[in-house]
Structures are given as C-alpha cells and as structure tokens.
TISEMAR-961035 format. One record per residue (C-alpha): residue number from 1; x, y, z. Coordinates in steps of 0.25 Angstrom, whole numbers, plus 5000, padded with zeros to 4 digits. Example, Ala and Ser with C-alpha at 12.3 -4.5 7.8 and 13.67 -1.06 7.14 Angstrom:
TISEMAR-961035
@k=1	x=5049	y=4982	z=5031
@k=2	x=5055	y=4996	z=5029
//
This chain:
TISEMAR-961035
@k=1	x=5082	y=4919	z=5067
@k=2	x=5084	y=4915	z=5054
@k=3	x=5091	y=4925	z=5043
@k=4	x=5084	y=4931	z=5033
@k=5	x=5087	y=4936	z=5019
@k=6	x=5081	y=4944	z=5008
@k=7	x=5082	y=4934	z=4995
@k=8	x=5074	y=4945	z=4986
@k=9	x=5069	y=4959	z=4985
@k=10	x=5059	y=4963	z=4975
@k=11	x=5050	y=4975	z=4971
@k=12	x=5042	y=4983	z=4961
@k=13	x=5047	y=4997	z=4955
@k=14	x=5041	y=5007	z=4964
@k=15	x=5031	y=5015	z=4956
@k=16	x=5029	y=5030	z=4959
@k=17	x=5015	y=5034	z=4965
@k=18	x=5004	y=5033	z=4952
@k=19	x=5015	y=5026	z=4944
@k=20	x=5017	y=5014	z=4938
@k=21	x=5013	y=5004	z=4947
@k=22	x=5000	y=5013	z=4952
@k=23	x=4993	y=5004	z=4946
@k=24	x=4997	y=4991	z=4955
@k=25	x=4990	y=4988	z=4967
@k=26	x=4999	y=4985	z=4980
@k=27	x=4996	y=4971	z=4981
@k=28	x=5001	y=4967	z=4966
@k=29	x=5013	y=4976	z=4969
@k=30	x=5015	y=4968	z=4980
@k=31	x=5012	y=4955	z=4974
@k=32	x=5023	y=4959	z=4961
@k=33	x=5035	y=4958	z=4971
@k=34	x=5028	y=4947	z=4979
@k=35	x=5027	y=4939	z=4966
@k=36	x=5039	y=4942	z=4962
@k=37	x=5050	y=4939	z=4973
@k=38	x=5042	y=4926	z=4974
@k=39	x=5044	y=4923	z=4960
@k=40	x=5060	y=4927	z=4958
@k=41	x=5062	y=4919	z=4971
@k=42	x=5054	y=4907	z=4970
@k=43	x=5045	y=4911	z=4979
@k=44	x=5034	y=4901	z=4979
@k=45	x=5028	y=4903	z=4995
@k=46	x=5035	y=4914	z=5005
@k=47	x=5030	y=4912	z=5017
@k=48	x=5025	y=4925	z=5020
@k=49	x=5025	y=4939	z=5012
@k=50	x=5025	y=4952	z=5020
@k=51	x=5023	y=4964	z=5012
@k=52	x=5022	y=4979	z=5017
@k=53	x=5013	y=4989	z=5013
@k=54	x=5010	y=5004	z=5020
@k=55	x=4996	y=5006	z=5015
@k=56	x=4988	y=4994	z=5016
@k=57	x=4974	y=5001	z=5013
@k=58	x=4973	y=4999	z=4996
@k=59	x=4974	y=4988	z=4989
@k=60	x=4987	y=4981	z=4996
@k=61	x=4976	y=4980	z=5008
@k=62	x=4972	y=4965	z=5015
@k=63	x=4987	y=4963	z=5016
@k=64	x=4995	y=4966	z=5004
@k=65	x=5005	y=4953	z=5007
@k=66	x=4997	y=4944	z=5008
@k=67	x=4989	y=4951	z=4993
@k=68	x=5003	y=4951	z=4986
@k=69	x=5006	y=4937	z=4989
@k=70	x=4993	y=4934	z=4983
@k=71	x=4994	y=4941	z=4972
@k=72	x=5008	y=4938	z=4969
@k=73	x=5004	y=4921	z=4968
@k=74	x=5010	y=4917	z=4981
@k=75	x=5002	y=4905	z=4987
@k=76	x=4991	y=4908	z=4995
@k=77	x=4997	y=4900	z=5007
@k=78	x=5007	y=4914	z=5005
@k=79	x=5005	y=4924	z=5019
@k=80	x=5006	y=4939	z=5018
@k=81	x=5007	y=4950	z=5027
@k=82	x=5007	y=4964	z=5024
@k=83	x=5014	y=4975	z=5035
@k=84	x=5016	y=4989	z=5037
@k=85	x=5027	y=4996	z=5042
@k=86	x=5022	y=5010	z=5032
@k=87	x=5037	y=5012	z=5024
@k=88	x=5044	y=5000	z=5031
@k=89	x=5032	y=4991	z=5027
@k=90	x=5040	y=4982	z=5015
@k=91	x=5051	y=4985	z=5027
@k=92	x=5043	y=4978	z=5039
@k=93	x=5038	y=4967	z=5029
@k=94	x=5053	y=4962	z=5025
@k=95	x=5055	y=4964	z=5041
@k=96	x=5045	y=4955	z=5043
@k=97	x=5048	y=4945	z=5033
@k=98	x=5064	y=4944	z=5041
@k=99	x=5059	y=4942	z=5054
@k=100	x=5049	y=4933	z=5048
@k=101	x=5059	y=4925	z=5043
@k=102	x=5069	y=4926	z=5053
@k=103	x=5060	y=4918	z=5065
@k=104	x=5057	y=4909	z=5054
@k=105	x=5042	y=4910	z=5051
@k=106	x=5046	y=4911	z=5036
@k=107	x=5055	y=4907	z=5026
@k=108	x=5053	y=4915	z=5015
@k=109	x=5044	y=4930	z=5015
@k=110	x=5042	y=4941	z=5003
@k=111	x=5041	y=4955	z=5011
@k=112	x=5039	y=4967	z=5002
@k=113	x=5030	y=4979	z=5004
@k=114	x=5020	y=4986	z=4994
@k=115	x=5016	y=4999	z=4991
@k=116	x=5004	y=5008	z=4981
@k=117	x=5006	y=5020	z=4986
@k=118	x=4999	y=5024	z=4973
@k=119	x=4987	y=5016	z=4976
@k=120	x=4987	y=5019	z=4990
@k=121	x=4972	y=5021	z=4993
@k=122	x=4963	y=5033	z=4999
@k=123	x=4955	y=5029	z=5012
@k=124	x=4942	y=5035	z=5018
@k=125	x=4941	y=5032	z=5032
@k=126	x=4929	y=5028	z=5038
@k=127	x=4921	y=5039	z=5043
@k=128	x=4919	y=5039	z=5059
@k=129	x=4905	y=5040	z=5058
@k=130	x=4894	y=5035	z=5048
@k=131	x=4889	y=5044	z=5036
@k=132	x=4899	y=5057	z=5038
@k=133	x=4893	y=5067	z=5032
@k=134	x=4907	y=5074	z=5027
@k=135	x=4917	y=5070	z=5018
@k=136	x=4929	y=5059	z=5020
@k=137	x=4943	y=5060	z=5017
@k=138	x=4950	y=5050	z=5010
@k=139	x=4967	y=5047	z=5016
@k=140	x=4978	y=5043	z=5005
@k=141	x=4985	y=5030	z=5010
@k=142	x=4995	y=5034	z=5001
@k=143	x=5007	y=5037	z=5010
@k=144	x=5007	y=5043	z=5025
@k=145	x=5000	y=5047	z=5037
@k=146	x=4984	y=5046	z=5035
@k=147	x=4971	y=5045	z=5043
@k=148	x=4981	y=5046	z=5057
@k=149	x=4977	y=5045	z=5069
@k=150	x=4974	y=5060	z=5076
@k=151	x=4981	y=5055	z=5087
@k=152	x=4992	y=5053	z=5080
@k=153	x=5002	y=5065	z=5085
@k=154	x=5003	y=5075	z=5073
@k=155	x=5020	y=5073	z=5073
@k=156	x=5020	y=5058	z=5070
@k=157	x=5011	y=5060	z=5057
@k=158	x=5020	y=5070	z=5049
@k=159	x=5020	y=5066	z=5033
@k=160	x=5030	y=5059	z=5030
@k=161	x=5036	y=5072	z=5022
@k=162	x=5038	y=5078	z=5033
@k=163	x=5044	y=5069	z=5041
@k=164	x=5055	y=5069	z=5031
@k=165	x=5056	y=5084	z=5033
@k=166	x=5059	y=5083	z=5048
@k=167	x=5069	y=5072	z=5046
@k=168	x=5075	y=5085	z=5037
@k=169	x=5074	y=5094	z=5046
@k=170	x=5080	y=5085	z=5057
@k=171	x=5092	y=5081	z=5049
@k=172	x=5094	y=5094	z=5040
@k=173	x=5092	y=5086	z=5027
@k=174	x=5089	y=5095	z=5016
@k=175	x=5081	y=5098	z=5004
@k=176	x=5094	y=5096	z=4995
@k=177	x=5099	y=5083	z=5003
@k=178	x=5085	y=5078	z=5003
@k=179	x=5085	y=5079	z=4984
@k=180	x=5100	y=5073	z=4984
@k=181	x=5095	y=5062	z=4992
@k=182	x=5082	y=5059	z=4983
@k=183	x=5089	y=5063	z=4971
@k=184	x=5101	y=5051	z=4975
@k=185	x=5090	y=5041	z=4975
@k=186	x=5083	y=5042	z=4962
@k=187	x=5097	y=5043	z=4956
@k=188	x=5101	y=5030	z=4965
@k=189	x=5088	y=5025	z=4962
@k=190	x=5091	y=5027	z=4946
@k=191	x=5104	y=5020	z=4947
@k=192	x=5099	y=5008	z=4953
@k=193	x=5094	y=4994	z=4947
@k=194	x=5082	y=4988	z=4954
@k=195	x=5081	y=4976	z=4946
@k=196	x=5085	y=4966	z=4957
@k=197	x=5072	y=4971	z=4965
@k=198	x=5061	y=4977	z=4955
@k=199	x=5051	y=4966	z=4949
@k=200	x=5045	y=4975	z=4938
@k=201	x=5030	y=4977	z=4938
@k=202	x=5019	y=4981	z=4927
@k=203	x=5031	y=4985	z=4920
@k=204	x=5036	y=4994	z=4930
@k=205	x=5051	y=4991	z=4933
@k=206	x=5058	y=5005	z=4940
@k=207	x=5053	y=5012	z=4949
@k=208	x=5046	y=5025	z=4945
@k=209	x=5053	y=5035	z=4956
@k=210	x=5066	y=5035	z=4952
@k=211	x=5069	y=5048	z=4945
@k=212	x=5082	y=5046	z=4935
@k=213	x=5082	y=5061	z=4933
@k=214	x=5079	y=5069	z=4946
@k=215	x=5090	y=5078	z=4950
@k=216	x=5090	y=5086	z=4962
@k=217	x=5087	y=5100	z=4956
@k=218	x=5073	y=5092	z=4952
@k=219	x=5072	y=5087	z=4968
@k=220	x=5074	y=5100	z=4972
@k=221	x=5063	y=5107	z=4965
@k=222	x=5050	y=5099	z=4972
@k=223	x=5044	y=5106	z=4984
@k=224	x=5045	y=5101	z=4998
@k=225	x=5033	y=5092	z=5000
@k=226	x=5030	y=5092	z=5016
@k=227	x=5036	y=5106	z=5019
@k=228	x=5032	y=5116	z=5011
@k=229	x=5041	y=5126	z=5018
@k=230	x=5055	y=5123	z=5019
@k=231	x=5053	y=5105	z=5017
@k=232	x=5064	y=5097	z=5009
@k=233	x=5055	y=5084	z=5008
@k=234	x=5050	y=5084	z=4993
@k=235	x=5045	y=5073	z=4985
@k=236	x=5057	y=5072	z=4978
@k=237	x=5066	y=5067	z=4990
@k=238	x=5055	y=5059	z=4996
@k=239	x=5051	y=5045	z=4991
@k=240	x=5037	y=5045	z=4982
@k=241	x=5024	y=5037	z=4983
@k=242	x=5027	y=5022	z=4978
@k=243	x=5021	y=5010	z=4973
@k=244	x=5027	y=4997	z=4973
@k=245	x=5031	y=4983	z=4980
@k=246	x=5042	y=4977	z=4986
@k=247	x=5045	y=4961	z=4991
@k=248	x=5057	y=4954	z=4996
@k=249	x=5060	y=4938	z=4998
@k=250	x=5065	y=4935	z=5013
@k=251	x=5070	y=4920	z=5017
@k=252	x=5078	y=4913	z=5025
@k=253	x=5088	y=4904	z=5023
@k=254	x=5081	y=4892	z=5021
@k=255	x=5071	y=4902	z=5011
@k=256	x=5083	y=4905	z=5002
@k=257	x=5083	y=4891	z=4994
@k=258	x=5098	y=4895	z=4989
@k=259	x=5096	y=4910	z=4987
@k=260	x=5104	y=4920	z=4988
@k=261	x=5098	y=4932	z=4998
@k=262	x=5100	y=4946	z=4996
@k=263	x=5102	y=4948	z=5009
@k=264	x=5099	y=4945	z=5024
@k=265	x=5090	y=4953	z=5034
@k=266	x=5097	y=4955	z=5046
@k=267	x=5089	y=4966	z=5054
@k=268	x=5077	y=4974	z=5054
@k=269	x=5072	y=4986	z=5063
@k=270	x=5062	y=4997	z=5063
@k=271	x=5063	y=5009	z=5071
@k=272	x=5052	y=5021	z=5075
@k=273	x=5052	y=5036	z=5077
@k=274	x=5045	y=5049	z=5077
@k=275	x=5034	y=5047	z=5066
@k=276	x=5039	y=5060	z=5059
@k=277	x=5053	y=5054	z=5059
@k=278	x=5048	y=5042	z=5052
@k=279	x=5061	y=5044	z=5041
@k=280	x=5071	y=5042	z=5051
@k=281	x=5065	y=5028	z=5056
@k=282	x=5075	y=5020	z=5048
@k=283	x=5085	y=5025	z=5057
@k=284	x=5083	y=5018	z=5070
@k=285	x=5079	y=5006	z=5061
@k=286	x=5090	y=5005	z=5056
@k=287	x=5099	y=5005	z=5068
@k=288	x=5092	y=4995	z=5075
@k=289	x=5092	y=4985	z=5062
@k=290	x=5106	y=4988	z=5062
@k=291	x=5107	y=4985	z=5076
@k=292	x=5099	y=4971	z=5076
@k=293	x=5110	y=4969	z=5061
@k=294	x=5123	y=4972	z=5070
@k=295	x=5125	y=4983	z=5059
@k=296	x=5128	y=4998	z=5058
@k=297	x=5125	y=5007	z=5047
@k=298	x=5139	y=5006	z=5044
@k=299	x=5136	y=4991	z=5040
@k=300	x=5126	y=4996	z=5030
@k=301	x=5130	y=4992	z=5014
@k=302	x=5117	y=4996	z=5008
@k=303	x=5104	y=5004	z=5013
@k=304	x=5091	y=5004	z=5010
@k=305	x=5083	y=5019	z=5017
@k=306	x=5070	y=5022	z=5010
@k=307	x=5068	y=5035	z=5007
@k=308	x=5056	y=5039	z=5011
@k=309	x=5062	y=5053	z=5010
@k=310	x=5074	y=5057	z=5008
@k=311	x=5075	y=5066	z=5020
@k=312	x=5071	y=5054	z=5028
@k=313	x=5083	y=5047	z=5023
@k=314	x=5093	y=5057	z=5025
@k=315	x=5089	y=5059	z=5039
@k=316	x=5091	y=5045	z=5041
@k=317	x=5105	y=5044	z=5037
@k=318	x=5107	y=5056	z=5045
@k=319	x=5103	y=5047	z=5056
@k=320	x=5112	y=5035	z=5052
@k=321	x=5125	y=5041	z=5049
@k=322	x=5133	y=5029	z=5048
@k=323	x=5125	y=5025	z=5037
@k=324	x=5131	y=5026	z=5021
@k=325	x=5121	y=5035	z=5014
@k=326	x=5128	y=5029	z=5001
@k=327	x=5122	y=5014	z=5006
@k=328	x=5109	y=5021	z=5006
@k=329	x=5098	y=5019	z=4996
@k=330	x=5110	y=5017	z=4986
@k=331	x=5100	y=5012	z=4975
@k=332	x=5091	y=5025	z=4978
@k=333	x=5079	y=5024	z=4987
@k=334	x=5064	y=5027	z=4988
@k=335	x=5065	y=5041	z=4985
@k=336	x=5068	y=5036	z=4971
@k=337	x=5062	y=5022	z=4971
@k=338	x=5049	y=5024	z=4979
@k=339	x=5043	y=5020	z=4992
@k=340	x=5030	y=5013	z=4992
@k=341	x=5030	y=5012	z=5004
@k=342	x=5028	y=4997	z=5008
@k=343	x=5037	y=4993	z=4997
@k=344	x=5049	y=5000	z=5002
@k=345	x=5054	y=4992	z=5013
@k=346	x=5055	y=4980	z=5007
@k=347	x=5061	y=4987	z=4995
@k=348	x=5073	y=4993	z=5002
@k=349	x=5075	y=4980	z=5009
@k=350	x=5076	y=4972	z=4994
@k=351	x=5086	y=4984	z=4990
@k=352	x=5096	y=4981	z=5001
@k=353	x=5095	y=4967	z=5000
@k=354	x=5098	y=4968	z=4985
@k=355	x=5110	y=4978	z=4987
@k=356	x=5115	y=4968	z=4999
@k=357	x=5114	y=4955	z=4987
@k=358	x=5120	y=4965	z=4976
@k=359	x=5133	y=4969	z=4985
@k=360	x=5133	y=4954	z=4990
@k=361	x=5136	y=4959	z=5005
@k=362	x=5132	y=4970	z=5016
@k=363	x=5121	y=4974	z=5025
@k=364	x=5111	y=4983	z=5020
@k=365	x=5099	y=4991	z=5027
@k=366	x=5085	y=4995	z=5023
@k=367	x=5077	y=5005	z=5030
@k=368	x=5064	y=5013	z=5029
@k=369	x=5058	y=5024	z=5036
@k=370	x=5044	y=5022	z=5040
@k=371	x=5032	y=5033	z=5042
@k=372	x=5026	y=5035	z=5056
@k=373	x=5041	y=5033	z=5061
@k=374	x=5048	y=5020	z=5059
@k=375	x=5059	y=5013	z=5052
@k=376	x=5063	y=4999	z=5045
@k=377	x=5077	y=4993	z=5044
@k=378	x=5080	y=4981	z=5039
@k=379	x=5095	y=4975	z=5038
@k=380	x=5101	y=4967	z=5028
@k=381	x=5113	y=4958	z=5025
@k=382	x=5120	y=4951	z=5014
//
C-alpha cells in the first residue's frame, strides 16, 4: 500500500441560500476549484477527479466530475466520476481518491464535492398511468427526504430537524447549550483567516453566513423550527441551506515532484445506525478509523465535526468523552460557514489538513454525519 498525502485544499466561499453565488450553476462551481488547484499546483493531467454532489437532478446532472473537468480546461483524456454519500458526499470522494491511490491505480487525483442548493430543481414525476385527469405535485430536491418509498418505515424518514431533537432529548442538551454552541461558531468563524483555502469567485471572497454580530439573546428569540411545543432546534443553531465547491490535490510520493504535503491520510471509516439518529453516525466512524490509525481520541490535535446541527454535535461529544471540545471546529464550523452539502466533506478535510501544515505536526480527524443514518471519518497526520 502506498502512502498517500494531501498536497492542497481549495474551495469557494460558501454562499447563503439566493445569495451571491445563486447565480452559478454547480458545474462552473465545480469547475472554479477544479481549475484552480490545478493551476496553483501545476496540474497539467490528474488521473482521475472524483467529485461529490447530493442532488445530482439539475444542472450538475450527467456526472458533474467529469462536466467540471471539462469546463475547467483539463484535457479530454482527463476521467471523472461523480458519487454520493448525501452530507459525506466531498467526504467519500476524498475517500475514494486515498484508496485509489494507495493500491496504485493513480498518482495524482483532485476529489472535491459540489453543491446549489439554491438551484436545486423541482421534479414531476411521471404519472402512473397515461392522461391523469388530476393535478400533479412538484418535489423540492432541495434538502431531505422526497418522493420515499411507502414501504419505507415511518421512523427511519423523520426530517432531519428532528432527528436533532431526539439526539436532545436523548442527551439532555438544551435550548441555551444549543445558542452557545451556534453562537461560539460564527464568533470562531469571525476570527479566522480562510485565505489558505478560498479561491475567490465573481468577486465573492467570504462566506455570506458568518454573522459578526449575533449574540445569544438574538439566538434565543427565533422559534423552534420542528417542534413547535416544547423544541430547541431553531434555525439559528442549525446550519443554513449552502452554495458552493470544494477540491483537494491527493498524490503519492512519486506525485509530489518536491512538494511539501499538508498532511498524510492514514485511515478512513464509515459507520451506520437508526435513520432518525443519523447525527450520531460520526461516532462509530470515528472509532473505527481511529482503530485502523492506532489512535485514541486522546491523540487528536485538531478536529473537523460538521455541524449539521448543533445539537447533533453536542450529542456527539457526549458520546466521545475523551475527546477535547476545544480541538473542535476551532476555526468555527458550518453552523456559521455553511453546508452545501456535497461540498463539505471535502472542506472539512482541506481544514485539518491546513491546521496539520500550519502547526507543523499532530494527527487531526474529520468527520460528518450523514442523513438516512451513516457517518464518515477520515484521519490525518503530519
């Protein structure tokens, strides 16, 4: 098996939902931050680029990868594939890359992930019989459950809101815990410098959900969103509807050609539970990449956990208690930076790997959860 290392991360600034990159389709997203580790890296050929998307029914349709690289100007000779793993999509496509990598079928891979969320189409499904004389319903692909399968049992399809709500209520996290947590990433998120990773677009150089000025009397004043009696999952401590792109460079050794790496993939794992749980799924990921690392949580330096909610992540570190809450998400996470969905995997990936190159050493984690019930880890060392 042959190592494997992360020589550069790059994304777009996350825009919010009908903001400032709503008028981009997924495919030029994609396409940005292809282009655009190629470029900074001398990237004339990788062999392959692997992208994640959730959606997969608008305009990032025919396999976006393989569109991207295309568009971005890469020769034609240039193979693309695009997966999804849902929130672990830009997760499963860096995954991919490693092991791809590793039993040397490649040298060098761009894997990233995209996400419109904005321009996330309405479908009509066909009818089930010719000329209905009724009406039909169009379906948002936007986020979530849709057009399920009736034999699906009515537990495992849950929104995701609430799913965050019975990972309060098995825990106890309240309300209060839940604004303090929200409120610690957008003021993190403030804080921080993203210049290593963001290749500004149309203009466009921060990402538009970080909110300098909220304050947990503000957080405290929106409504429950899923429970209208008695909920603590708000808009406020969950993480917003996202546009934008993500990419990073894997090689070996031979792929390198005398650069320094940001860091070195040394494990990966994904993990499964009850559907309506799906925000605890890092958890078993996480000890079983550990596990395959020879590491403890105790070993961790830095740690990337998407916030899908801020609940789900609290119920997480309930469930990990060796791990440092301060080596969390210390740069804020996607509560205040955003989540389009096939984009974040690979973005929390890129921001361990840049924390590993900036501190020169350590071991570093990222993980996600994942709807219908799963979870991604990936592990990291410099």
């Amino acid at each position: 098996m042959k190592a494997v290392y992360i020589v550069d991360a790059v994304r777009t600034p996350f825009g919010r939902y009908g903001g400032a990159l709503s008028g981009m389709r997924p495919d030029d997203l994609a396409a940005h931050v292809v282009r655009s580790i190629a470029e900074r890296n001398d990237i004339e050929a990788p062999d392959e680029v692997i992208l994640g998307n959730a959606n997969g029914a608008g305009e990032e349709n025919r396999n976006v990868a393989r569109m991207a690289a295309l568009l971005a100007g890469l020769p034609v000779t240039t193979p693309g594939v695009t997966v999804n793993r849902l929130c672990g999509s830009g997760m499963e496509a860096v995954i991919q890359a490693y092991r791809m990598i590793a039993l040397g079928d490649a040298s060098t891979v761009i894997a990233g992930g995209v996400e419109s969320m904005t321009r996330a189409p309405w479908v009509l499904p066909k009818p089930d019989r010719a000329f209905p004389a009724g009406g039909q319903e169009l379906v948002s692909t936007t986020l979530g459950w849709r057009l399920v399968n009736p034999r699906m049992p009515a537990e495992h399809t849950v929104p995701l809101g609430e799913g965050a709500e019975l990972i309060a209520d098995r825990h106890g996290v309240t309300r209060a815990e839940q604004d303090a947590f929200a409120l610690a990433s957008h003021q993190k998120a403030a804080k921080a410098s993203f210049e290593r990773e963001i290749v500004p677009i149309d203009g466009v150089t921060r990402d538009e959900g970080i909110r300098d000025d909220t304050s947990q009397e503000a957080l405290a004043r929106l409504k429950p969103v899923f429970r209208k009696d008695g909920g603590t999952v708000t808009a406020g401590n969950s993480s917003p509807l996202n546009d934008g792109a993500s990419a990073l460079l894997l090689t070996d050794e031979a792929g390198l050609r005398g650069r320094e790496p940001l860091a070195r993939v040394t494990a990966s794992a994904a993990g499964a539970l009850e559907p309506r749980y799906f925000g605890l799924g890092p958890v078993e990921a996480i000890g079983k990449a550990l596990a395959k690392a020879g590491k403890g949580v105790g070993d961790l330096t830095t740690v990337e956990l998407n916030e899908a909610f801020a609940a789900q992540v609290l119920g997480c570190l309930a469930e990990l208690p060796g791990l440092d809450p301060d080596a969390v998400n210390p740069e804020g996470g996607a509560i205040a930076l955003g989540h389009p969905l096939g984009a974040s995997g690979a973005r929390v990936t890129g921001a361990v790997a840049h924390r590993l190159a900036a501190a020169g050493s350590g071991t570093g984690l990222a993980a996600l959860c994942i709807g219908v019930g799963q979870g991604l880890a990936v592990v990291l060392e410099r």
